[in-house]
N, C-alpha and C positions, 0 to 999 in steps of 0.2 A: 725766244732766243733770236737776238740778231746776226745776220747773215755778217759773214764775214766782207763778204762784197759789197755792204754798206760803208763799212770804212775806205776802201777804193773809188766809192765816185765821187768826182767832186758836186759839191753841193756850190748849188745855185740859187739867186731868185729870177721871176720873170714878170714885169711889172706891166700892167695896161694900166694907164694912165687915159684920162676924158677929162675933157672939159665943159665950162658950158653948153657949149653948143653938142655935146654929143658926140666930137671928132675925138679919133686917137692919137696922143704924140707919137708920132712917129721918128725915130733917128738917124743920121746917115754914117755908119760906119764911117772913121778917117781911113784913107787910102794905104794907113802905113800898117794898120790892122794884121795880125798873125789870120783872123778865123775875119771871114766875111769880108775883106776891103771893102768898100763905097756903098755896101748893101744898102736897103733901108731895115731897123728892127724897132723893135722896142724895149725900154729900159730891163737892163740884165747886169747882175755880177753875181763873182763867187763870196757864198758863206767864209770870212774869215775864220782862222783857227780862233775858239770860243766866244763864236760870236751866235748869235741866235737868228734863225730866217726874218724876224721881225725887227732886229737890228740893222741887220744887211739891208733888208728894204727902205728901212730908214735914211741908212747912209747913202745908199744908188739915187735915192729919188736926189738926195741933196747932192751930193759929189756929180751925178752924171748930168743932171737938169738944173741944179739951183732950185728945185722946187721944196717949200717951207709949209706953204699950206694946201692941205690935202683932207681929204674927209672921207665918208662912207667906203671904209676898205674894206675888201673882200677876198677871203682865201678859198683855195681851195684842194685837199689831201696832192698830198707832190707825186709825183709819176717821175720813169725814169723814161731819158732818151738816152739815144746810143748813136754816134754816129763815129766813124774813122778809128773803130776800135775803142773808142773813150766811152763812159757812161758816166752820166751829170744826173743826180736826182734834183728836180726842179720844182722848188715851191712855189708857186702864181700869184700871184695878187691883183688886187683891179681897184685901182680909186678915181676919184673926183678930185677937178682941183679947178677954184678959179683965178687960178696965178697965170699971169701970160708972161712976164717976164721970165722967160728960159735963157739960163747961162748953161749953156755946155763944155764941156771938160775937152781935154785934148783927146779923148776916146771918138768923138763924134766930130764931121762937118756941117752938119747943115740939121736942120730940124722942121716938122712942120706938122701942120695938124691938119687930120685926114678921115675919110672913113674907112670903117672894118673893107669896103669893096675895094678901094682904090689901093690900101694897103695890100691886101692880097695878090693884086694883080699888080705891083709895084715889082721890082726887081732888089730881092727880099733875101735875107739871110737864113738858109738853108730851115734851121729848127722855128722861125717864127708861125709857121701855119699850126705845126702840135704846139705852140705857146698859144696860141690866138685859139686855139679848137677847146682852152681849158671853159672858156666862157661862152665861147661864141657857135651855133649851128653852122661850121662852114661846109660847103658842097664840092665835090671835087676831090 
């Protein structure tokens, strides 16, 4: 039986994107942003009503990146966060991609590509370290 407090969270995805070299796209929240202003994160949106996690992810890589070609994706079972009272059950994903042309949407200023360290210690958007911990050994 499903919890009733599954229908209450919003559903999410939470996307690692790498590229050739190994680096993660990292984003920079726009400054007019409700959650995070000028953070850095990595690709995220909400599950539309009937839409499926693998839909969504679909649409985020394209609508928030322009990104079309992508490969070896990876999930993994979704975990819930909680933060300022709200709870988001968040699906993960992690792909390859060797598109450099990134067009960002008006969600984001600035873009760049980084490692797992420097993203970390970057000035980061509260939930990206439990997003980044779905794939990665982080310490700390």
């Amino acid at each position: 039986m499903i919890s009733y407090l599954f229908y209450l969270m919003i559903k999410t995805v939470s996307i690692v994107v790498i590229n050739d070299e190994g680096k993660i796209l990292a984003l920079k929240r726009s400054p007019d942003k409700k959650w995070y202003p000028g953070k850095w994160d990595i690709l995220s949106g909400k599950i539309e009503e009937g839409e499926s996690p693998d839909e969504c992810f679909k649409r985020e890589l394209l609508e928030e990146a322009g990104i079309t070609d992508y490969h070896d994706v990876e999930t993994r079972p979704p975990y819930v966060y909680e933060e300022a009272g709200l709870k988001w059950l968040v699906y993960s994903f992690r792909c390859k991609t060797s598109q450099s042309d990134i067009k960002l949407d008006s969600e984001h200023s600035e873009f760049k590509w980084t490692t797992l360290e420097e993203l970390i210690n970057s000035e980061h958007a509260t939930p990206l370290r439990t997003e980044l911990h779905v794939f990665y050994e982080i310490q700390g």
